[in-house]
C-alpha positions in Angstrom: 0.0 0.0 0.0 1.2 3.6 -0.8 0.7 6.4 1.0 1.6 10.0 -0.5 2.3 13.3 0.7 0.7 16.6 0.1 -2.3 18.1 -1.6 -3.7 16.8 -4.7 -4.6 19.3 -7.1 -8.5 19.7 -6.6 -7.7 20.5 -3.1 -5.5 23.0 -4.2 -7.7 24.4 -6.5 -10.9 24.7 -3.6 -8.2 26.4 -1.7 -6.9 29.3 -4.4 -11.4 29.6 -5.3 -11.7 30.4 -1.6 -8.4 32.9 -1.2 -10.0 34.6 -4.6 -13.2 34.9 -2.9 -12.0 36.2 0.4 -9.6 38.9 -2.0 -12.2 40.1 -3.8 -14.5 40.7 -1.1 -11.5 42.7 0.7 -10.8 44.6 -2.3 -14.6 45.6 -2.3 -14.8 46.7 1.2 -11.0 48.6 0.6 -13.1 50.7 -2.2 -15.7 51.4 0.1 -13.4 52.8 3.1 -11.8 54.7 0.6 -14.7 56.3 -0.8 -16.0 57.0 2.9 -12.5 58.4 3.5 -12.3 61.0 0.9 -15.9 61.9 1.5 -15.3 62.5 5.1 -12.4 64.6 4.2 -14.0 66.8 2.0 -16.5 67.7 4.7 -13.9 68.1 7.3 -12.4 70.8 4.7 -15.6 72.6 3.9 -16.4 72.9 7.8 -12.7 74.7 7.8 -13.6 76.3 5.2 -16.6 78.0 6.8 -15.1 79.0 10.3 -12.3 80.2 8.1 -14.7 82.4 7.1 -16.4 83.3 9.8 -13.1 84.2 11.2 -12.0 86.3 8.6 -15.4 88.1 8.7 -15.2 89.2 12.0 -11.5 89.9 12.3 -10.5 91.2 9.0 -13.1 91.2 6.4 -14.9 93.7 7.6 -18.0 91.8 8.4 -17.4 90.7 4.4 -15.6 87.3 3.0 -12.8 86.3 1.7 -13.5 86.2 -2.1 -10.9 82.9 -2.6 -9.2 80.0 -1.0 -6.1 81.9 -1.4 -7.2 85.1 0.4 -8.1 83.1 3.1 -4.8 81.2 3.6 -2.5 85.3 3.2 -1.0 86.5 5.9 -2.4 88.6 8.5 -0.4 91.3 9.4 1.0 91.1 13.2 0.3 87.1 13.1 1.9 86.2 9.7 -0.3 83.3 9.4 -3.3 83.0 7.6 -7.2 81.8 8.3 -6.6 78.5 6.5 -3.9 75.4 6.1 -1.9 76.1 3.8 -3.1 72.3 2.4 -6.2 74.3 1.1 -5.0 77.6 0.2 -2.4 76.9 -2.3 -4.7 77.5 -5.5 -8.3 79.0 -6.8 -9.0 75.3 -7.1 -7.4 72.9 -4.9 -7.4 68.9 -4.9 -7.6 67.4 -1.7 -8.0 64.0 -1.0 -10.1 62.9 -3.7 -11.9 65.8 -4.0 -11.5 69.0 -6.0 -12.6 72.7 -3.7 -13.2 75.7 -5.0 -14.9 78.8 -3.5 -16.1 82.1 -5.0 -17.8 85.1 -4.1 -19.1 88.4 -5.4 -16.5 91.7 -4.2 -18.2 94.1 -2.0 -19.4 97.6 -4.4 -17.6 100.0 -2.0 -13.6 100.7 -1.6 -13.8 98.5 1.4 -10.4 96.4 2.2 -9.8 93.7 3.9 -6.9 93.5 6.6 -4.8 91.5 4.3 -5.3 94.7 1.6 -7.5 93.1 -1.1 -11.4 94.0 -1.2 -13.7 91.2 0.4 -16.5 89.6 -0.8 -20.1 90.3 0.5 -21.1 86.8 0.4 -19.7 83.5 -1.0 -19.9 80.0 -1.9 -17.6 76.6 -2.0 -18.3 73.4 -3.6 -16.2 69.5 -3.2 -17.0 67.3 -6.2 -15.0 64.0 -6.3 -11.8 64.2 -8.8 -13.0 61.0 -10.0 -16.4 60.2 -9.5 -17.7 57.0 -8.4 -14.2 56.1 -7.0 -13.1 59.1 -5.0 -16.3 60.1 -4.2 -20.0 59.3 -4.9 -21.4 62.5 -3.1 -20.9 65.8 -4.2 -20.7 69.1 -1.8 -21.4 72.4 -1.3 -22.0 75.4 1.5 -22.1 79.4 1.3 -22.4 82.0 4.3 -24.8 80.5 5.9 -22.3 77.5 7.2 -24.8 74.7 6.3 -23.2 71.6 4.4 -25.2 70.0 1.6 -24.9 67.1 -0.2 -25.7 65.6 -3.6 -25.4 63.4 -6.2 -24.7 66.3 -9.0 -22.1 69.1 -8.4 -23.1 72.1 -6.6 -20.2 73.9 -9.0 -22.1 77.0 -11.1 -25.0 76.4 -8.8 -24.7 77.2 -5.4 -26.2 80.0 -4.4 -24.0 82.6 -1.6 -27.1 82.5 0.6 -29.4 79.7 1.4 -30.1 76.4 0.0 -29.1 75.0 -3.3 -31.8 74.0 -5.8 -30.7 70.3 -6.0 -29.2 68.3 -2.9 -29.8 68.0 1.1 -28.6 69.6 4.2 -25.7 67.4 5.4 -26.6 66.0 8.9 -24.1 66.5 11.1 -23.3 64.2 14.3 -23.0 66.7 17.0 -21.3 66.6 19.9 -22.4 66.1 23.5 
């Protein structure tokens, strides 16, 4: 009678069906954390965002806004720091963890200036769509003066309005804190 050692090949075979079943379920649920990720960051940024703003408003602006991202990261003179990371004030439009921000606002009609020198805006808006939607980000985001996040499933880009709610999307829920 022989005896042999080791696997035969069907048993090797159940074993590499199962390994590629267990892989593709982890690659699945990798997607999924990395789309909750970048949408979580985007959030994170436009919340900066708007008590960057608020900031600004009531220390430099003037009770006005900063018109840009990049206004709102320049200097301040006597603190030589600005009222946002750097991370997020680098360009008009920056990309951020799989999401593109932008912000914009309309210039105040007077000769009012801002601490930092340039005129302020009397209201503004910002909008995060995914750089690549569907796997960066399925949501798309948005919030203006009044410091409410909403969400989507079309950009907010063109559309959102300095004041109030958008025509398309839903106020953001926030968990708050206790």
């Amino acid at each position: 009678m022989r005896h042999s050692r080791g696997f035969t090949l069907v048993e090797l075979l159940i074993v590499m069906a199962v390994i590629a079943v267990l892989l593709s379920i982890s690659v699945a649920s990798y997607r999924n954390a990395r789309v909750v990720g970048a949408e979580g960051s985007a959030i994170a940024a436009l919340e900066a965002i708007n008590q960057a703003q608020f900031a600004y408003m009531q220390t430099c602006g003037r009770q006005n806004f900063a018109p840009t991202l990049i206004e709102l990261g320049a200097p301040v003179p006597g603190s030589g720091t600005g009222f946002l990371s750097p991370d997020l004030t680098y360009a008009e439009q920056v990309r951020k963890s799989g999401y593109f921000l932008q912000m914009g606002g309309t210039e105040v009609d007077t000769d009012i200036k801002a601490c930092t020198g340039n005129k302020p805006a009397s209201g503004y808006q910002v909008t995060a769509d995914p750089t690549n939607p569907g796997s960066t980000g399925i949501r798309y985001f948005g919030s203006n003066v009044d410091r409410v996040i909403f969400e989507g499933m079309e950009s907010f880009t063109g559309k959102m309005p300095e004041k109030g709610a958008p025509a398309n999307g839903r106020e953001l829920k926030l968990p708050t804190a206790r």
